[in-house]
OpenMM code with the backbone's topology and positions (N, CA, C; nanometers):
from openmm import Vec3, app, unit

residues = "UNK UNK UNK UNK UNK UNK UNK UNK UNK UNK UNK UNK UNK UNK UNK UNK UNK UNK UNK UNK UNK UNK UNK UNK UNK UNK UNK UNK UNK UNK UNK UNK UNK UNK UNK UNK UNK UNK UNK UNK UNK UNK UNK UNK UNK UNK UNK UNK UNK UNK UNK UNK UNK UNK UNK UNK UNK UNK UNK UNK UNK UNK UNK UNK UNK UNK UNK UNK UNK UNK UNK UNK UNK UNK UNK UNK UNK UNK UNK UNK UNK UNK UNK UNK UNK UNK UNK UNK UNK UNK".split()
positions = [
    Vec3(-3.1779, 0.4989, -6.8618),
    Vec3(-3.1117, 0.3785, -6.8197),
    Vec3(-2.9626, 0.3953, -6.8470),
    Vec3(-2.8918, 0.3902, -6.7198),
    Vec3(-2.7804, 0.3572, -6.7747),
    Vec3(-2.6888, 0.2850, -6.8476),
    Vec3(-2.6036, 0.3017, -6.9053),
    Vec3(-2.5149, 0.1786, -6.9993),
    Vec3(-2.3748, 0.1837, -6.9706),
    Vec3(-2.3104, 0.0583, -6.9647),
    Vec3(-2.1995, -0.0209, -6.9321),
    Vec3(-2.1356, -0.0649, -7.0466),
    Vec3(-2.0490, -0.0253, -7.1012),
    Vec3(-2.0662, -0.0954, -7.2553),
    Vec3(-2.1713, -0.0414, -7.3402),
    Vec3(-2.1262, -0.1650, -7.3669),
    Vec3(-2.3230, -0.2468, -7.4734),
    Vec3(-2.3963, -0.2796, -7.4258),
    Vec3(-2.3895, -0.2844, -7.2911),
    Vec3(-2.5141, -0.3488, -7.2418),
    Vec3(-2.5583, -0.2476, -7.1472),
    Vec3(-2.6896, -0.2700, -7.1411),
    Vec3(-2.7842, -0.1768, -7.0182),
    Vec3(-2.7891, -0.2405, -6.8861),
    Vec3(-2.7638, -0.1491, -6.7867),
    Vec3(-2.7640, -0.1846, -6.6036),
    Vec3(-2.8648, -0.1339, -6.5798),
    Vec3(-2.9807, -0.2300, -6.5469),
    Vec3(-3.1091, -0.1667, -6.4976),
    Vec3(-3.0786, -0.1252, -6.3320),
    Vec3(-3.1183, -0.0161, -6.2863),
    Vec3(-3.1040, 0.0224, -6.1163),
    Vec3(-3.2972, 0.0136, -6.1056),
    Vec3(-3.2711, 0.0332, -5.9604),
    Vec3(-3.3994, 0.0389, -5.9294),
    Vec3(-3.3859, 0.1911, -5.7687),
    Vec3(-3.4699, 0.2700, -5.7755),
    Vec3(-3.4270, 0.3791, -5.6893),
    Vec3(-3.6032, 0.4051, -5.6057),
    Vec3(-3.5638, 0.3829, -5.4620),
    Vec3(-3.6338, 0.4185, -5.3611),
    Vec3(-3.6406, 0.5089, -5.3194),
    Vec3(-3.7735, 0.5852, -5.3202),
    Vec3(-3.7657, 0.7060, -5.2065),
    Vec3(-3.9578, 0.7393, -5.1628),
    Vec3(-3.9454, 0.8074, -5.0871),
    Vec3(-4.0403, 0.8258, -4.9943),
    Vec3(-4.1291, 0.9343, -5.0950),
    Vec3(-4.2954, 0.9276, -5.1194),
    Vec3(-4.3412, 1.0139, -5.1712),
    Vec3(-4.4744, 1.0390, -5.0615),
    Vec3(-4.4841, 1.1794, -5.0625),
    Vec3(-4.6131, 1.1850, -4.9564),
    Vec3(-4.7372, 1.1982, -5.0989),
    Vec3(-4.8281, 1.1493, -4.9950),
    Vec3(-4.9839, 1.0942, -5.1043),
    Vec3(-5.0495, 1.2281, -5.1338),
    Vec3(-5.0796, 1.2973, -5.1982),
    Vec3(-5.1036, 1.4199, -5.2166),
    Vec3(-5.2707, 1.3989, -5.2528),
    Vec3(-5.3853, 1.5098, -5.2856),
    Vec3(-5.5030, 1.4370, -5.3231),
    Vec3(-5.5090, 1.4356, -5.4559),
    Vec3(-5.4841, 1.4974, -5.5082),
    Vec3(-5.4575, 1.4301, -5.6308),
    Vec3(-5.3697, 1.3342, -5.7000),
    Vec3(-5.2864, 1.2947, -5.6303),
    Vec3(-5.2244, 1.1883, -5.6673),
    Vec3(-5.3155, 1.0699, -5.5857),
    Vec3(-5.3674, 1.0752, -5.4984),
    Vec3(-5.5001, 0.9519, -5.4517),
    Vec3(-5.6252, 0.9747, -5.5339),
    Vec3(-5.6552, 1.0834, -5.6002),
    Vec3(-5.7598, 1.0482, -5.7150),
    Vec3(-5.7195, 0.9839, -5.8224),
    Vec3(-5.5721, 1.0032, -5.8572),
    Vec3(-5.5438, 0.9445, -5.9772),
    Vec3(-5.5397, 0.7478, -5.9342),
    Vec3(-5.5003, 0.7675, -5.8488),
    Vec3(-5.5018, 0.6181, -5.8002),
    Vec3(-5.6355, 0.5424, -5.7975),
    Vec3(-5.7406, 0.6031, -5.7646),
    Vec3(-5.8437, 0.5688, -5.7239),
    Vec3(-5.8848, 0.5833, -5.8547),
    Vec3(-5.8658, 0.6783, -5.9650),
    Vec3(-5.9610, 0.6543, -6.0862),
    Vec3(-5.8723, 0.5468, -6.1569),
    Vec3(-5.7837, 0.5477, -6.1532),
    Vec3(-5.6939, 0.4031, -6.2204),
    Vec3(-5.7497, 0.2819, -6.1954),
    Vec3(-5.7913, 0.2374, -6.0591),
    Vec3(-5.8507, 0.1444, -5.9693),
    Vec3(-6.0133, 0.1111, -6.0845),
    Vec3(-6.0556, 0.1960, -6.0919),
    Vec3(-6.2132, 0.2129, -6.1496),
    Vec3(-6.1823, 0.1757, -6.2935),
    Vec3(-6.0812, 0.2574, -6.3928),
    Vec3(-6.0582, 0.2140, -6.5411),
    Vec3(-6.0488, 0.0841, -6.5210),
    Vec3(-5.9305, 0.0359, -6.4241),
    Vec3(-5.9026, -0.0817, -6.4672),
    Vec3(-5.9994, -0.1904, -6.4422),
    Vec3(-6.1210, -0.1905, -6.3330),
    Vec3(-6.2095, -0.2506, -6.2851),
    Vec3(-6.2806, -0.2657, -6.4510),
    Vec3(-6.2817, -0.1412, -6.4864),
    Vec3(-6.4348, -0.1492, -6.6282),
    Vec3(-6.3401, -0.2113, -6.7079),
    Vec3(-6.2330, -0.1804, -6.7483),
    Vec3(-6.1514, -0.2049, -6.8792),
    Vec3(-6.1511, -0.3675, -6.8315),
    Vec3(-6.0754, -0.4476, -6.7352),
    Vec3(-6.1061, -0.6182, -6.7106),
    Vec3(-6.2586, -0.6741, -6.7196),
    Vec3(-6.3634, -0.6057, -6.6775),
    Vec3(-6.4830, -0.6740, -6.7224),
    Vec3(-6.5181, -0.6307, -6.8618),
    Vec3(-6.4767, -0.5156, -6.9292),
    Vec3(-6.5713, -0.4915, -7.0732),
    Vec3(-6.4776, -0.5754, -7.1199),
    Vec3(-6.3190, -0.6679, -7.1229),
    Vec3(-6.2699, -0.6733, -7.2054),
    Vec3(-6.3438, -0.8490, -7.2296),
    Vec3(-6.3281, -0.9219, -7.0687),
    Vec3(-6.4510, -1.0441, -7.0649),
    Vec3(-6.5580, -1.0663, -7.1693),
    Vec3(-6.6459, -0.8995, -7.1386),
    Vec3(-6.7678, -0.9698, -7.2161),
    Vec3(-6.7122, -0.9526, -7.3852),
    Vec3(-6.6555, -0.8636, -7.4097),
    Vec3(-6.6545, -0.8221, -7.5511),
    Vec3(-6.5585, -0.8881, -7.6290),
    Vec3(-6.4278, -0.9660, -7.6111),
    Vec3(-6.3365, -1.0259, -7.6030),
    Vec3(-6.3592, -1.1537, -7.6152),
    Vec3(-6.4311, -1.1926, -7.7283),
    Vec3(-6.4766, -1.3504, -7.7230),
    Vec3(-6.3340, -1.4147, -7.7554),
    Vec3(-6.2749, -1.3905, -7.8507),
    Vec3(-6.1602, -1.4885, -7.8851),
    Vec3(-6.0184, -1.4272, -7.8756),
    Vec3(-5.9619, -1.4435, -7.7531),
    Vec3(-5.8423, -1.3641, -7.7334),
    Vec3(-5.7189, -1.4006, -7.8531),
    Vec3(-5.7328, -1.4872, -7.9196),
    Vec3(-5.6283, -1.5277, -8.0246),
    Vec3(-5.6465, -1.4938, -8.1330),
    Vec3(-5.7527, -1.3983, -8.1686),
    Vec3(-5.7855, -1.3395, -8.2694),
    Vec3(-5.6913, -1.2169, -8.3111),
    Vec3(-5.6866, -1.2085, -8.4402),
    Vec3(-5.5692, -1.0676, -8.4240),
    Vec3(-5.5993, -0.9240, -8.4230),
    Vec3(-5.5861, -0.8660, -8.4012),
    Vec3(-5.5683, -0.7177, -8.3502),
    Vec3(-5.6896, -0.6782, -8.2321),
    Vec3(-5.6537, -0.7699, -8.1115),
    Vec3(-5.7297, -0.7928, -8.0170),
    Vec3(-5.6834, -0.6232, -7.9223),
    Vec3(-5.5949, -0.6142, -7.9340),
    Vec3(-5.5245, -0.4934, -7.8933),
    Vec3(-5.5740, -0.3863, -7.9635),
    Vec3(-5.5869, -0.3131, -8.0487),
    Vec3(-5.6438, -0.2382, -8.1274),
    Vec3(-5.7731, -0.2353, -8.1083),
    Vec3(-5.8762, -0.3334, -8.1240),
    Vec3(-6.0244, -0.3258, -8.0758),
    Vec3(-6.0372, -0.2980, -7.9482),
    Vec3(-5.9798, -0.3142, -7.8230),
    Vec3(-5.9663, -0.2822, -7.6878),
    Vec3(-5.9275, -0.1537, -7.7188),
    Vec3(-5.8313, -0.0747, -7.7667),
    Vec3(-5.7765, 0.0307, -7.7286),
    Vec3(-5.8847, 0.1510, -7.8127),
    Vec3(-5.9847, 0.1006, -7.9424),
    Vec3(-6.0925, 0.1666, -7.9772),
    Vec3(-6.1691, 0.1815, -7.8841),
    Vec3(-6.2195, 0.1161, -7.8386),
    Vec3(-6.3702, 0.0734, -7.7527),
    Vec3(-6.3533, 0.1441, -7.6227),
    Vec3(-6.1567, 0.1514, -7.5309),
    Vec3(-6.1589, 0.1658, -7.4557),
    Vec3(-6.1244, 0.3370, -7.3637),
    Vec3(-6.0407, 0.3485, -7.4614),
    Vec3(-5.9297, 0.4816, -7.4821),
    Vec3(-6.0254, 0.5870, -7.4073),
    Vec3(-6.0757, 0.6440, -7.5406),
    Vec3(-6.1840, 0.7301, -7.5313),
    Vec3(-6.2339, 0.7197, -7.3334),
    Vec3(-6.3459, 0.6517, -7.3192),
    Vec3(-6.3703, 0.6134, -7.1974),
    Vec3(-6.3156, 0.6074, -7.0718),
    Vec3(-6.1726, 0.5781, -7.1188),
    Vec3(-6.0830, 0.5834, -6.9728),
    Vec3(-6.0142, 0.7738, -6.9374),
    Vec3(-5.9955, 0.8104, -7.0668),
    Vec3(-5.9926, 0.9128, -7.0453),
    Vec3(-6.0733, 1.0261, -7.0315),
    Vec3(-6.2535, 0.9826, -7.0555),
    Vec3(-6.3015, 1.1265, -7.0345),
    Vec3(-6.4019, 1.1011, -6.8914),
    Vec3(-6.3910, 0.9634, -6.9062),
    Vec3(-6.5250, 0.8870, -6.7980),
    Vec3(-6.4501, 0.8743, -6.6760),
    Vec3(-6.2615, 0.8199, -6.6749),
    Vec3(-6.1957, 0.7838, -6.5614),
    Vec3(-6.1127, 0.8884, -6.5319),
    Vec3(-6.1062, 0.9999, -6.6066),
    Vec3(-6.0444, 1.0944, -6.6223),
    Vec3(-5.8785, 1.0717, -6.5563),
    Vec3(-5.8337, 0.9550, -6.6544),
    Vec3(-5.6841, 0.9376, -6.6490),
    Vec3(-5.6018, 1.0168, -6.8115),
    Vec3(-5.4865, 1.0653, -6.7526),
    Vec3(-5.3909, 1.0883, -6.8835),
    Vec3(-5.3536, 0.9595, -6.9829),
    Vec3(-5.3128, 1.0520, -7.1219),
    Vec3(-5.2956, 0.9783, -7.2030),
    Vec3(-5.2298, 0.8638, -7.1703),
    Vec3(-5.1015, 0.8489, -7.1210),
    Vec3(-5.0553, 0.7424, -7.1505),
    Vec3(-5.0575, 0.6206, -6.9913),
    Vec3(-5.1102, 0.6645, -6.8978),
    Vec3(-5.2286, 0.6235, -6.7856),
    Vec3(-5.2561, 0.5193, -6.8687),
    Vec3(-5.3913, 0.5887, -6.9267),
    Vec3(-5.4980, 0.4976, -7.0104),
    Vec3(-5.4746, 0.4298, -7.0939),
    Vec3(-5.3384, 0.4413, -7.1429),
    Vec3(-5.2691, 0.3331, -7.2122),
    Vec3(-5.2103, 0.1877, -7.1242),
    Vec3(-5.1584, 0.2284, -7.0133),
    Vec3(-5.1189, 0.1133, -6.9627),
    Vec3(-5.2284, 0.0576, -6.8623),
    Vec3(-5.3568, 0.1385, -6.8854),
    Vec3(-5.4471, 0.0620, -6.7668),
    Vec3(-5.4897, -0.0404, -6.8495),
    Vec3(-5.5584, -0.0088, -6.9854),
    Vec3(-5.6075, -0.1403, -7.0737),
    Vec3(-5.4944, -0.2386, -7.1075),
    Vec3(-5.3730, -0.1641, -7.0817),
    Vec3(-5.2918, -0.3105, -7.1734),
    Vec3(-5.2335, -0.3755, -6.9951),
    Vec3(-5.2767, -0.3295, -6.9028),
    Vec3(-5.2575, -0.4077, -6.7649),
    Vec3(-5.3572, -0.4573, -6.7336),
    Vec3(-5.4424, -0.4371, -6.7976),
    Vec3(-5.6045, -0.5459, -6.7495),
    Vec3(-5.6143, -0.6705, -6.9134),
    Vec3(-5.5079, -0.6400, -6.9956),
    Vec3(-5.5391, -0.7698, -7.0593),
    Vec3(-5.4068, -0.8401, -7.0484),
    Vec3(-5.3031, -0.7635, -6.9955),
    Vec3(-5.2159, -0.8685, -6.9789),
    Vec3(-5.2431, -0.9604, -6.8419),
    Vec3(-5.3089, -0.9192, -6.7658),
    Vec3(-5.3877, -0.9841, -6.6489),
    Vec3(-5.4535, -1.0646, -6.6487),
    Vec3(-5.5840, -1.0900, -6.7894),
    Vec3(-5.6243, -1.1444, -6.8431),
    Vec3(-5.5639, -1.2448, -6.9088),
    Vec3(-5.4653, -1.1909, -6.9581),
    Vec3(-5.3624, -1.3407, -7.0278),
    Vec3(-5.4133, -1.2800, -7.1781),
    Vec3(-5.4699, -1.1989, -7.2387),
    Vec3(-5.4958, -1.1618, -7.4077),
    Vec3(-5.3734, -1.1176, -7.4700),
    Vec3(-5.3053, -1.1048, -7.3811),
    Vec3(-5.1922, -1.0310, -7.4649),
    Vec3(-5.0463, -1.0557, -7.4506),
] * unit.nanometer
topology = app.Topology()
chain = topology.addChain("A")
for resn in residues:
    res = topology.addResidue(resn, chain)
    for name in ("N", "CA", "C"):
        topology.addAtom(name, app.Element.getBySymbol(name[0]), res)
């Protein structure tokens, strides 16, 4: 990010990417984590105001997204914490 000062100028930069197949599997297994990770978090997730609601998701879930959805580490990091901020848990 660039900086101006003290302060940071967020840009935003467009460009054209062709869909490669593995970059449409990764999409498509993202699609699937995040499908399981929003319903397991429903059933298992009784009290979202409970604390370290984040931490029990990221036990239960981690593992799973990466060997079952076969996404990278940090993928599988933002698929569970984008299916509970979706959810509103977090």
């Amino acid at each position: 990010m660039a900086r101006r000062g003290k302060k940071a100028i967020r840009a935003t930069v467009s460009m054209k990417v062709a869909p490669s197949d593995s970059l449409l599997a990764l999409v498509n297994n993202y699609v699937e984590a995040l499908r399981f990770t929003l319903f397991w978090s429903k059933e298992n997730v009784k009290n979202p105001e409970e604390k370290g609601v984040l931490s029990k998701v990221h036990e239960e879930s981690y593992t799973k997204l990466r060997e079952e959805h076969n996404l990278p580490s940090k993928i599988a990091e933002d698929c569970y914490r984008d299916a509970l901020s979706v959810q509103g848990l977090v």
